[in-house]
Every structure is written in structure tokens, then in C-alpha cells.
C-alpha positions as CSV (number, residue, x, y, z in Angstrom):
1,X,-102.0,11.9,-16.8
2,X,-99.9,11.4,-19.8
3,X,-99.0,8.1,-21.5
4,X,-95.5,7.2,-21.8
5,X,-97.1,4.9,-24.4
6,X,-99.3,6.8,-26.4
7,X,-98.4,7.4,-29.7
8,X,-100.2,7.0,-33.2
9,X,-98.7,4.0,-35.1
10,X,-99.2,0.8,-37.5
11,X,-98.5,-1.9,-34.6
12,X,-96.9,-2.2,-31.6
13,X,-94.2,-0.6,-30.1
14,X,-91.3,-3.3,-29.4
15,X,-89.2,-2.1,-26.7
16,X,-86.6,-3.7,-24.1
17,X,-87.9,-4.9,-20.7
18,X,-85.8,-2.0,-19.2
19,X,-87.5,0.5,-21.4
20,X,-90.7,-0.5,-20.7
21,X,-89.9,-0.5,-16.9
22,X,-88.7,2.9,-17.0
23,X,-92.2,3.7,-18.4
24,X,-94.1,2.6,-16.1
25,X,-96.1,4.9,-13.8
26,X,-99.3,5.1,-12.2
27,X,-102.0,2.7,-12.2
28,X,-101.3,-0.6,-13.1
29,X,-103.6,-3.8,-13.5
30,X,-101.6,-7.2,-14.3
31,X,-103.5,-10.0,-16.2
32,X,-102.4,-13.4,-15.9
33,X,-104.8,-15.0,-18.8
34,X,-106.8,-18.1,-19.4
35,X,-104.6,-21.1,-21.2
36,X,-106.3,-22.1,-24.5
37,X,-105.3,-25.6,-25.0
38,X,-106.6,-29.5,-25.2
39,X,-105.2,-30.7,-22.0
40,X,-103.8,-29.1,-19.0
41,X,-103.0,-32.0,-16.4
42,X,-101.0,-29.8,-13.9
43,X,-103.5,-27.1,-13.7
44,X,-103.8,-26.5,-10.4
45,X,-99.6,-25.6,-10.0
46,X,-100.2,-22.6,-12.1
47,X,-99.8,-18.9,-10.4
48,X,-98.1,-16.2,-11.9
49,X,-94.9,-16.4,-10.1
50,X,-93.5,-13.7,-12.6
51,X,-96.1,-11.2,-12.6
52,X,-96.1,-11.9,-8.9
53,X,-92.4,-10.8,-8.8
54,X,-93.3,-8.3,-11.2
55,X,-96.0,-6.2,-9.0
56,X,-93.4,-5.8,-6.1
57,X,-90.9,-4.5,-8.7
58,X,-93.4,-2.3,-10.2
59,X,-94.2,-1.1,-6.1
60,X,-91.0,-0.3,-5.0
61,X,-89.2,0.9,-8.2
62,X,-91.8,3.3,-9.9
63,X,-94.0,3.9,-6.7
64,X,-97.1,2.4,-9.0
65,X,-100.5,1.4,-7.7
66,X,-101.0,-2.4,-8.8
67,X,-103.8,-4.9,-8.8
68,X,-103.9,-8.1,-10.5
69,X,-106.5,-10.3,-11.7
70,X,-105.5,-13.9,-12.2
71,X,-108.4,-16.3,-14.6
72,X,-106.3,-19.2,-13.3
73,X,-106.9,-18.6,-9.4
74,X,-108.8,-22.0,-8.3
75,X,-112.2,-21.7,-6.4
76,X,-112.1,-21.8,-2.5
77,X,-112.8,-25.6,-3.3
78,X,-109.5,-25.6,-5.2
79,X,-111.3,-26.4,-8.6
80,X,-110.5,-24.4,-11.9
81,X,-113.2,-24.4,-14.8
82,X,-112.9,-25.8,-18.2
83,X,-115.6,-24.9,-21.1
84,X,-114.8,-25.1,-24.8
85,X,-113.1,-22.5,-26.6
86,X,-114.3,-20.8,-29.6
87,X,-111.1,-20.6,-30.7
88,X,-110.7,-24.3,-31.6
89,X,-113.9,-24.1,-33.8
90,X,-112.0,-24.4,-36.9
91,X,-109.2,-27.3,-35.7
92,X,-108.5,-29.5,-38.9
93,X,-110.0,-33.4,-38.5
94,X,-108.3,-35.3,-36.3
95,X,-107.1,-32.3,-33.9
96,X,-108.4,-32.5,-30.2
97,X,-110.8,-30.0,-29.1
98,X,-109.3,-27.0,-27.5
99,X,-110.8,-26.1,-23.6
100,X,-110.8,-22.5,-22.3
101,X,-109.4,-23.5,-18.7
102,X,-109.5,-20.4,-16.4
103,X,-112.1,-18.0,-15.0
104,X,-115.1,-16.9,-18.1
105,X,-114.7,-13.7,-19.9
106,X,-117.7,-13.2,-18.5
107,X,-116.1,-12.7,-14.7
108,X,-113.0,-10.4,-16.4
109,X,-116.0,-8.1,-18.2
110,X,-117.5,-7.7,-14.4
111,X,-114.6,-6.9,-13.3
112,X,-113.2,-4.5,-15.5
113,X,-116.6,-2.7,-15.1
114,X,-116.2,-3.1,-10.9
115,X,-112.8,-1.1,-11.6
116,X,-114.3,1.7,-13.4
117,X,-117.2,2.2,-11.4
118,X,-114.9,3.1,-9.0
119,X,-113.4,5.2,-10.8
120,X,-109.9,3.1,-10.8
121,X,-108.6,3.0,-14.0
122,X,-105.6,1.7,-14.8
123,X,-102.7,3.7,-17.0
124,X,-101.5,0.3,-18.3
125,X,-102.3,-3.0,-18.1
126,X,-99.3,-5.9,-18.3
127,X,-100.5,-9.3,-19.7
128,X,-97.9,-12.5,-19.6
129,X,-98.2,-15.9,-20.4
130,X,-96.5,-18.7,-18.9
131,X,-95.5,-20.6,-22.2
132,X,-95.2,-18.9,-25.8
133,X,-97.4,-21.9,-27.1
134,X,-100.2,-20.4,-24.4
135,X,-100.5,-17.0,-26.9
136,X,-104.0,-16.9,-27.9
137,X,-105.6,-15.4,-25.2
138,X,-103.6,-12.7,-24.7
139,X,-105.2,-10.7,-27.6
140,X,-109.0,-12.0,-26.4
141,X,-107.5,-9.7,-22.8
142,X,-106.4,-6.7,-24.9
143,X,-109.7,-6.4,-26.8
144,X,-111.6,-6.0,-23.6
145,X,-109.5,-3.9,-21.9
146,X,-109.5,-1.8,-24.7
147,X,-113.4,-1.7,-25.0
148,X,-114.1,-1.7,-21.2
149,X,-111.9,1.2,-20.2
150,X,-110.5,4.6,-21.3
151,X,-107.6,3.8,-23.3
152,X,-105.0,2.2,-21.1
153,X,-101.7,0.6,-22.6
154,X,-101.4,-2.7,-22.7
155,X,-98.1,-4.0,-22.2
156,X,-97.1,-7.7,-22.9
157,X,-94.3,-9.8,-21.2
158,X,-92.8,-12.9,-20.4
159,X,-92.1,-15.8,-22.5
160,X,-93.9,-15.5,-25.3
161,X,-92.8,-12.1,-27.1
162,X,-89.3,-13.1,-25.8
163,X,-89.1,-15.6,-27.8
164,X,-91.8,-14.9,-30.5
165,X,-91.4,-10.9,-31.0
166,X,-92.0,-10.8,-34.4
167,X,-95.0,-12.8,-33.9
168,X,-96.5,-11.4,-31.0
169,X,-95.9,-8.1,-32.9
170,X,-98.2,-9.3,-35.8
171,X,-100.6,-11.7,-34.5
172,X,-101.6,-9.1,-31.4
173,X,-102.2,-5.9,-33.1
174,X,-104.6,-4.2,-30.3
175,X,-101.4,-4.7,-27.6
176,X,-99.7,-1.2,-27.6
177,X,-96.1,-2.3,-26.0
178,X,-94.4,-5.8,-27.1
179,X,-91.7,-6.4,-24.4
180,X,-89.1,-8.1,-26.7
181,X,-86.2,-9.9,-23.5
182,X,-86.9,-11.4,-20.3
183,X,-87.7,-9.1,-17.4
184,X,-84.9,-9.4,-14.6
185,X,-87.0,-10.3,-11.6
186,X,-84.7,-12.3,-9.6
187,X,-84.2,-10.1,-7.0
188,X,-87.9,-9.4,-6.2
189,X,-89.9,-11.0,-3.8
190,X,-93.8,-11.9,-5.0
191,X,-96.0,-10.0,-4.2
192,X,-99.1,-12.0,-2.6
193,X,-101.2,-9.3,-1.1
194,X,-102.4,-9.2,-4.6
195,X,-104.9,-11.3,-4.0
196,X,-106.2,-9.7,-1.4
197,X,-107.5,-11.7,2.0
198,X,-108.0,-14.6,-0.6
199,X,-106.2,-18.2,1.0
200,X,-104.6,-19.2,-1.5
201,X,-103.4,-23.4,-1.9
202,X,-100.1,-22.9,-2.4
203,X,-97.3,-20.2,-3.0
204,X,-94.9,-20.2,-5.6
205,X,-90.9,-19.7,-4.5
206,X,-88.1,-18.4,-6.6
207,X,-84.5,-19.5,-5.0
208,X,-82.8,-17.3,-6.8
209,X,-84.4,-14.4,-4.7
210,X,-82.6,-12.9,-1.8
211,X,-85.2,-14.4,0.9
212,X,-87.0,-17.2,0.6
213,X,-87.7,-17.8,4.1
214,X,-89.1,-14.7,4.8
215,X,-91.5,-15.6,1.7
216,X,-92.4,-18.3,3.9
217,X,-92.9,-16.4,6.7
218,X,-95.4,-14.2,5.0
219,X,-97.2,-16.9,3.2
220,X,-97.8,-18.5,6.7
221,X,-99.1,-15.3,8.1
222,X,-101.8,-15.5,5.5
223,X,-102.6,-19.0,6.0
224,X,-100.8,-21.0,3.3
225,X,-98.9,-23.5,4.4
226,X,-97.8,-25.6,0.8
227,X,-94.9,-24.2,-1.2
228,X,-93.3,-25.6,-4.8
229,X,-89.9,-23.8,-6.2
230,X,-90.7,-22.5,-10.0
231,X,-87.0,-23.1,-10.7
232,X,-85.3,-25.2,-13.6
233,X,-83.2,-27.2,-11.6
234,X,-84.0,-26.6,-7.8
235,X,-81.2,-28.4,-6.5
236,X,-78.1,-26.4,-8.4
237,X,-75.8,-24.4,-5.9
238,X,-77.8,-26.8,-3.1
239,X,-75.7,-25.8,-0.4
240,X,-76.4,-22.0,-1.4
241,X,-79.4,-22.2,-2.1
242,X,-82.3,-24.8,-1.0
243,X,-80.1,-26.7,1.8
244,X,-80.2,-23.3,4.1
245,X,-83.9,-22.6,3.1
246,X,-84.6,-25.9,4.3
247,X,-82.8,-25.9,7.2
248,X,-84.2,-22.5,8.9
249,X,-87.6,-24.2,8.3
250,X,-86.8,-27.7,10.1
251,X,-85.0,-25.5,13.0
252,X,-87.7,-23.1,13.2
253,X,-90.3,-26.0,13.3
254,X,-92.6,-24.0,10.6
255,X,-95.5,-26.1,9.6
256,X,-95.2,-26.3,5.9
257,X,-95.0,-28.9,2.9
258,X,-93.0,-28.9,-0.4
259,X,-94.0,-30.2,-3.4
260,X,-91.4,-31.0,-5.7
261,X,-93.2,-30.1,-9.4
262,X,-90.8,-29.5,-11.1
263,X,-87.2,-28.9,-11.7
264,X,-86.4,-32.4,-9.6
265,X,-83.0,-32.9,-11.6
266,X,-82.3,-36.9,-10.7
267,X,-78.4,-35.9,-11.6
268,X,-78.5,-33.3,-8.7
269,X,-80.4,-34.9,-6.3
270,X,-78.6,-34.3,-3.1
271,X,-78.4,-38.3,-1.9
272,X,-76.4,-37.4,1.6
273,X,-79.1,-34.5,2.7
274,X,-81.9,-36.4,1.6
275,X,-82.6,-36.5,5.3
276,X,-83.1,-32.5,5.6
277,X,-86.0,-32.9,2.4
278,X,-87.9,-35.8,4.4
279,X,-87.4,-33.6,7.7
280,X,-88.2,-30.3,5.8
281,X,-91.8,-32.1,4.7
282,X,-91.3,-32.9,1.0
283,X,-94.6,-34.5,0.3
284,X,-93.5,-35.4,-3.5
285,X,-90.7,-35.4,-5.6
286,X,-91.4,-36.3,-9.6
287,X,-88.0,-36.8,-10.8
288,X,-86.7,-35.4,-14.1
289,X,-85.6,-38.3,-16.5
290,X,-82.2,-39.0,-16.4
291,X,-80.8,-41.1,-19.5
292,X,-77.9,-42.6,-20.0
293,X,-75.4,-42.3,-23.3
294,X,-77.6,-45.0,-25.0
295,X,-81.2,-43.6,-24.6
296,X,-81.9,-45.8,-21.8
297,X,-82.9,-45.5,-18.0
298,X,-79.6,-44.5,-15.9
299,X,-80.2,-47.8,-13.3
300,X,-77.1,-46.7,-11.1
301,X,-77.5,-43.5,-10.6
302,X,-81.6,-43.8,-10.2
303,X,-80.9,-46.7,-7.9
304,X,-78.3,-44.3,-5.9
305,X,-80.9,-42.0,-5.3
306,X,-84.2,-44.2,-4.3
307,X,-81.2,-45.7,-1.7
308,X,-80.8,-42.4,0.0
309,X,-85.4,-42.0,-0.4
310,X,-85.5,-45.0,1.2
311,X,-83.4,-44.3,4.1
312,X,-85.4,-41.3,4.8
313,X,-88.7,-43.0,4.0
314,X,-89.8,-41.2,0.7
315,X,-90.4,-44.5,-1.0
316,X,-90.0,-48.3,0.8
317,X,-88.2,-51.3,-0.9
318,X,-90.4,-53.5,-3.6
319,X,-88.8,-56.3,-5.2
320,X,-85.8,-55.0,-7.4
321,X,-87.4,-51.3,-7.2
322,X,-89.0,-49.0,-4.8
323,X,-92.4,-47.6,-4.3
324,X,-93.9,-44.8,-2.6
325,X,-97.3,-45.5,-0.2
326,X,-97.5,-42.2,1.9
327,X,-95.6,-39.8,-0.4
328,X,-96.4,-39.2,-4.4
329,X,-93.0,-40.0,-6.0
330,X,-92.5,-40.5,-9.6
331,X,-90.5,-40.8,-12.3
332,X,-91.0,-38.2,-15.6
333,X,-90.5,-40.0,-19.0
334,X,-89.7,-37.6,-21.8
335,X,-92.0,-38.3,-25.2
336,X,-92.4,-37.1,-28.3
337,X,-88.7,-36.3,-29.2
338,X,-87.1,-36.6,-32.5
339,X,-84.8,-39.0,-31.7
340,X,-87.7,-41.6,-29.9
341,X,-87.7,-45.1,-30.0
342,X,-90.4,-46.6,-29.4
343,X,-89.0,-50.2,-28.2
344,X,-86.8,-48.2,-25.8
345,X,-89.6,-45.9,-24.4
346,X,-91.5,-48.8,-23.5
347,X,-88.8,-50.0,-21.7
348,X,-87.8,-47.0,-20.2
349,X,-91.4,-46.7,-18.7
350,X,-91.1,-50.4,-17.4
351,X,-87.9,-49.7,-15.6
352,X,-88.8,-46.3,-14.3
353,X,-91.9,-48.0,-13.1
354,X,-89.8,-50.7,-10.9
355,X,-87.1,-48.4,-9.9
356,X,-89.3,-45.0,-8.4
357,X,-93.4,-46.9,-8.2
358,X,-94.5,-44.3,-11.3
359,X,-94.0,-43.4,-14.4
360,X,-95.7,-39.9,-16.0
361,X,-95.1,-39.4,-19.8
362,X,-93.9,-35.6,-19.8
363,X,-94.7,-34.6,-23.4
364,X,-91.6,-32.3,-25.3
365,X,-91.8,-29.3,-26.5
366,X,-89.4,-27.5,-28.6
367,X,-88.2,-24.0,-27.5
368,X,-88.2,-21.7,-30.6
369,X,-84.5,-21.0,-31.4
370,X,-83.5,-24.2,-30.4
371,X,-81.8,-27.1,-32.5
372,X,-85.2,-29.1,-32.6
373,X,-87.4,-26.4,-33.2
374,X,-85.1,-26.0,-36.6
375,X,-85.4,-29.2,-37.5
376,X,-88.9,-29.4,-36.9
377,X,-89.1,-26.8,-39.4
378,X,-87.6,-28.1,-42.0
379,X,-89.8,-31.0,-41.8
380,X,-93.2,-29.1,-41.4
381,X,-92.5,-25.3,-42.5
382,X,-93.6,-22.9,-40.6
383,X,-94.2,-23.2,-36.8
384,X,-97.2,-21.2,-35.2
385,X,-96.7,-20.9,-31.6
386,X,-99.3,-23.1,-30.7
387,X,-98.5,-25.7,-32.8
388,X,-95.2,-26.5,-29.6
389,X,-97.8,-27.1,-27.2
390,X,-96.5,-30.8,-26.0
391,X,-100.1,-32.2,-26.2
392,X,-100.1,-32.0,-30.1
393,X,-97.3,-34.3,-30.2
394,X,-95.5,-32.6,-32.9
395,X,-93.1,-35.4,-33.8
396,X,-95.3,-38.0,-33.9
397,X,-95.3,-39.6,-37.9
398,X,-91.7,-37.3,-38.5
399,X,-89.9,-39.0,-35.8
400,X,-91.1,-43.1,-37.2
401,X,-93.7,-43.0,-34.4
402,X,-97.2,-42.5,-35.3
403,X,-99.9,-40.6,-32.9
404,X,-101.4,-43.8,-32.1
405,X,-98.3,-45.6,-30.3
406,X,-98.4,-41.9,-28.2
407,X,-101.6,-42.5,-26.9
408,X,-101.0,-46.2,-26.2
409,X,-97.9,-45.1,-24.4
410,X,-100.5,-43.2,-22.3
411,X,-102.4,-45.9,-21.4
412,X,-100.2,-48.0,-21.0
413,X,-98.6,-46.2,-18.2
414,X,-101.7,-45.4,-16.6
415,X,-102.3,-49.2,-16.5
416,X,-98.7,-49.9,-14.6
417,X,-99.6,-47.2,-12.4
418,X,-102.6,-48.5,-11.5
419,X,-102.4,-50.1,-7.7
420,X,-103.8,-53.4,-6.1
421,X,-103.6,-53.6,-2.4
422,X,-101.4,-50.9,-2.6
423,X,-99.0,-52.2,-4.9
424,X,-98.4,-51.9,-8.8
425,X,-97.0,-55.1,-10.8
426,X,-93.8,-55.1,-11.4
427,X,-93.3,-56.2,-14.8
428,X,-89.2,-56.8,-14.8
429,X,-89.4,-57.7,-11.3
430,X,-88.8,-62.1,-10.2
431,X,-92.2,-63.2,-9.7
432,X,-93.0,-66.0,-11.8
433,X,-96.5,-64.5,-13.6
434,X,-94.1,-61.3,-13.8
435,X,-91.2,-63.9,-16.6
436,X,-93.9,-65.5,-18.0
437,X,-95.4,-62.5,-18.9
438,X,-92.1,-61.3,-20.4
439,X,-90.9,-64.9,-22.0
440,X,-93.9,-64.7,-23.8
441,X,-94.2,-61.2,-25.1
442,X,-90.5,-61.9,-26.0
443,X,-91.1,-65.1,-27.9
444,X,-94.9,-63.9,-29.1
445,X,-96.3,-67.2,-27.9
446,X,-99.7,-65.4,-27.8
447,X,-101.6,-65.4,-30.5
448,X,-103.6,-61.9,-30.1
């Protein structure tokens, strides 16, 4: 068979996501790579929603063969390994070690050498990332491909050369195609059977596809029962959208659970059906910070919305807050901005923590092209990719907040998380150790 691809050149051939579509034929083996990084809390929500999407597309538009292999699928004990990377051999003093979380290269090298002894070899293989700050493996996946099997085109997608083409172009020279826009995969259903008879913990959902709740449906039939919306904001368009996925699965009586991830926009949340998520089995919602015009924690509007979670019995009343027993609710606190304050971060955390029970720090990061990505520039220089990786804490020292207040925000935090007989302290709240505490730290009567 002929490559589309094949050509002799200097680098990689940038082409639209259309282009590379219309390409595509034959054999095709998807690679969603291991995430090179110091930290990874959230590892266990990742699955390739996108390639996922992209398989089905690939299926039903260019009548391909696909097979994916994913170095983030968890064990059958829902664990995902962690070794050091070689990569962060070299990391300047004072840098964190980077961790190679994902499947070895040794289980991709067996596998690739399972495909060709029998004798399926793919015409291209598509690699994506999930961030453009995750970049580094991708040309680790390339060079085996490329010495494991007969020349196949390797294709990259997604975030990263979408917003880093020049870059990915450059700093991935063995990748034959560098799709340079965002493939248009709204339409397209994922595309599970991928992984085979494998029982998988949870599926991702997309509510801009046509139908969701036969996603459901299918994802049941293989025995997976927990779902979580990759979407920005899942409650936009909410009577469109999520509000009549959630209602055919409370009137159908399907056994399933949401987990609300991500995209829990506090501004939208939909206080009069609050009902249909508590009926619908939303086991947690972490709830995207809401500010108000000075910086600070919007109080009326977050205490609007904890009303409506305690009439439904997400969270129960605490004091001058609320606080969840039986579902995990929190509250996300952005860090690491430009514009930070530190005294108000602190007391940000302290109010989230008595109006929702939590509080997680949710690191920034800059999306290249963006306003703070330039001004981050002009402050550092140049930006490599993995440099926006939240965990580095970019702004710390440019922004009047040094690294060191970071990781005490950390701890702090996970210190007014921490529960006793099922309860955290409320440090704003009207107990009298709770003023004393504050009287004092206001009028530094202790001498530490």
C-alpha cells in the first residue's frame, strides 16, 4: 500500500486536521502516551476521550482498521505506575524530580513486536497528548514505532501542536505529520471497544455529542457503571444539554454515578434542578472558583448554591458553612496567578473551607497565546512547553510570592481538610477556640 505521507524531507509535514483526515487509510494504531511530569494528583481521570472520539471518526469516515494502546489505562486494581524519568536527569537545583507515570516502555516495545508478529502493521500511527506542557513523550513513542516496525507515519494531534506547531515541528523531528488546528470530533461518539473486553473504571462523556445516553447505554453493557463529562463548563445550555441526559437516566432507573471533575462552573450551577443531579447519582462535585470583582470568595452566590446541595443532601449544614460526609464536594482555589495575593489566598482557602467542607489548590497554567502566557514572557523569555505545567509554579518570585508560601499554601490546606470525628475546624466559624485563634493571629499575641 502506498503512503499518503511518504515523502523525502527536512522535518515534518504540517498539515490541517482535515488534510490529515482525508489521508488517512488503512491500518491505524493510536497512542495515547505516558505524562512526564513531577506530580500528577488526578491520575486516575485520565483516558483519551479525544482519540476515543477519534477512532470512531477514523471507522466510519475512511473505513480504517484501528487499535489503540493507552500507557495511562490503570491495572485491573485501578493502580497506575510511576518510576523516574530519564528525562529529568539534568533538571537545574531546586527543580522536582520528574516521574514517568504510565505503562513502561518496556510493555509498548512488547507490544509493538505482538503486532508485527502478527503480521498487523499499522500504515500510521496517531499520537496526542492531553496538555501541550505533557510533549515530551511523544517523540520517546515515535522513535519506537519507527525502530519496531516497517515505516509507518506517525501523525501527531491534539493540544499540543495546536498550540505549539512551530515547536512540535522542531523539537519532534522523527514525527512525519504535525497536525497544526484542533480535530472537529464533536459529533463522534468514543469508541470504547478499543480496549477490548478490558472493564474499564470509568468512561469519559462529551455533551456536545449527539447521544450521550446511548454512550451510557453501551458503557453499561460492558460493565462500567461511573461516568465524568470532559467538558469546560458542563452546565452551559443545561436544559439542552446535561438536564435531558440526566433525566432519561433517573427515568430509566440506570445504575450509574457521576463524578463531577471538572468543568463544575459555581456561576452555572443549576440551584433549582439540583434535585435531578442528587437523583441522577452525582457522587462529587469540585466546584470551579468563583471570585468576586475584588479577588475574593463570592459568599452569596457560593452560599446560594450549597442552599440548593443541602436541600438535596450533597453536603449538610456546619456552623456558618456546609460540609459533605457521604459525597466528596469541594471547592477549587486557583494559585499561582500573576495577579495573587497572598493575604487574600489565605483567606479565600479559609472561606471556601467553611462555605463547601474543602478546599483543593488548582495550580494555573497559562495557555500559550494567551494574555498571561505574554506576560510571562517578558518576564522570563522564552517559554518551553513544559515549563506551563502548573506544578512548576511559574509565577512564583515574578508575581511577589515566593515558592515557599506555595507549598505552605499546600499544607496548609491539607491541614483544614484534615477531619476529626468527621468534621474539619472551622476557622471563621463562632466557636470560641475558633476567635481566639483569629484575635490572636490578628493581633500577633503569639510569640512564635
Amino acid at each position: 500500500m502506498t503512503n499518503p505521507f511518504d515523502r523525502l524531507r527536512a522535518g515534518p509535514q504540517i498539515l490541517s486536521a482535515q488534510d490529515a483526515l482525508n489521508q488517512a487509510q488503512g491500518r491505524i494504531l493510536l497512542v495515547n502516551p505516558p505524562v512526564i511530569d513531577s506530580r500528577y494528583p488526578w491520575i486516575k481521570w485520565n483516558q483519551p476521550l479525544d482519540l476515543l472520539k477519534l477512532g470512531t471518526c477514523l471507522t466510519e469516515t475512511r473505513d480504517c482498521e484501528v487499535r489503540l494502546f493507552d500507557f495511562m489505562l490503570p491495572t485491573p486494581k485501578g493502580n497506575v505506575s510511576r518510576r523516574q524519568s530519564k528525562i529529568g536527569d539534568d533538571l537545574p537545583p531546586g527543580e522536582p524530580m520528574r516521574w514517568h507515570f504510565g505503562q513502561p516502555w518496556e510493555a509498548f516495545d512488547t507490544y509493538l513486536e505482538e503486532l508485527a508478529g502478527r503480521h498487523w502493521i499499522p500504515d500510521s500511527v496517531w499520537v496526542t497528548t492531553l496538555t501541550s506542557f505533557w510533549w515530551q513523550a511523544v517523540p520517546l513513542v515515535a522513535d519506537r514505532v519507527k525502530n519496531r516496525l516497517r515505516r509507518p507515519t506517525v501523525v501527531l494531534c491534539g493540544n499540543y501542536p495546536a498550540l505549539e506547531t512551530e515547536h512540535a515541528a522542531r523539537f519532534c523531528p522523527n514525527v512525519d505529520v504535525v497536525v497544526r488546528d484542533h480535530l472537529d470530533l464533536a459529533r463522534w461518539p468514543a469508541d470504547f471497544s478499543l480496549y477490548g473486553e478490558r472493564k474499564l473504571a470509568f468512561c469519559a462523556l462529551d455533551l456536545r455529542g449527539p447521544k450521550p445516553v446511548d454512550e451510557i447505554d453501551r458503557a453499561i453493557g460492558r460493565g462500567t457503571f461511573h461516568f465524568a463529562f470532559f467538558n469546560d463548563n458542563i452546565f452551559e445550555d443545561f436544559d439542552t444539554r446535561l438536564k435531558p441526559v440526566l433525566q432519561a437516566v433517573v427515568k430509566s432507573e440506570r445504575k450509574t454515578w457521576f463524578h463531577g471533575i471538572c468543568g463544575v462552573e459555581t456561576r452555572n450551577f443549576p440551584v433549582n434542578d439540583a434535585q435531578l443531579l442528587a437523583d441522577a447519582h452525582f457522587s462529587e462535585l469540585h466546584f470551579e472558583p468563583a471570585l468576586n470583582e475584588d479577588g475574593v470568595v463570592d459568599e452569596p452566590l457560593y452560599r446560594d448554591v450549597m442552599q440548593a446541595c443541602e436541600r438535596t443532601g450533597f453536603v449538610s449544614k456546619r456552623g456558618a458553612g456546609w460540609e459533605s460526609r457521604s459525597h466528596y464536594i469541594s471547592g477549587f482555589l486557583w494559585i499561582d496567578r500573576p495577579d495573587d495575593d497572598l493575604d487574600k489566598l489565605v483567606w479565600n482557602a479559609l472561606k471556601l473551607l467553611q462555605l463547601v467542607g474543602m478546599v483543593i489548590p488548582k495550580p494555573y497554567s497559562p495557555t500559550p497565546g494567551s494574555g498571561d502566557y505574554a506576560w510571562l514572557t517578558t518576564q522570563v523569555g522564552e517559554i518551553q512547553p513544559e515549563d506551563t505545567s502548573p506544578h512548576r509554579l511559574l509565577c512564583a518570585g515574578l508575581n511577589g510570592i515566593d515558592k515557599s508560601d506555595y507549598e505552605d499554601l499546600y499544607r496548609m490546606t491539607a491541614f483544614l481538610n484534615m477531619k476529626v470525628r468527621a468534621h474539619t475546624f472551622d476557622f471563621l466559624g463562632d466557636t470560641y477556640l475558633a476567635k481566639v485563634i483569629r484575635e490572636s493571629l490578628a493581633g500577633r499575641r503569639w510569640a512564635i
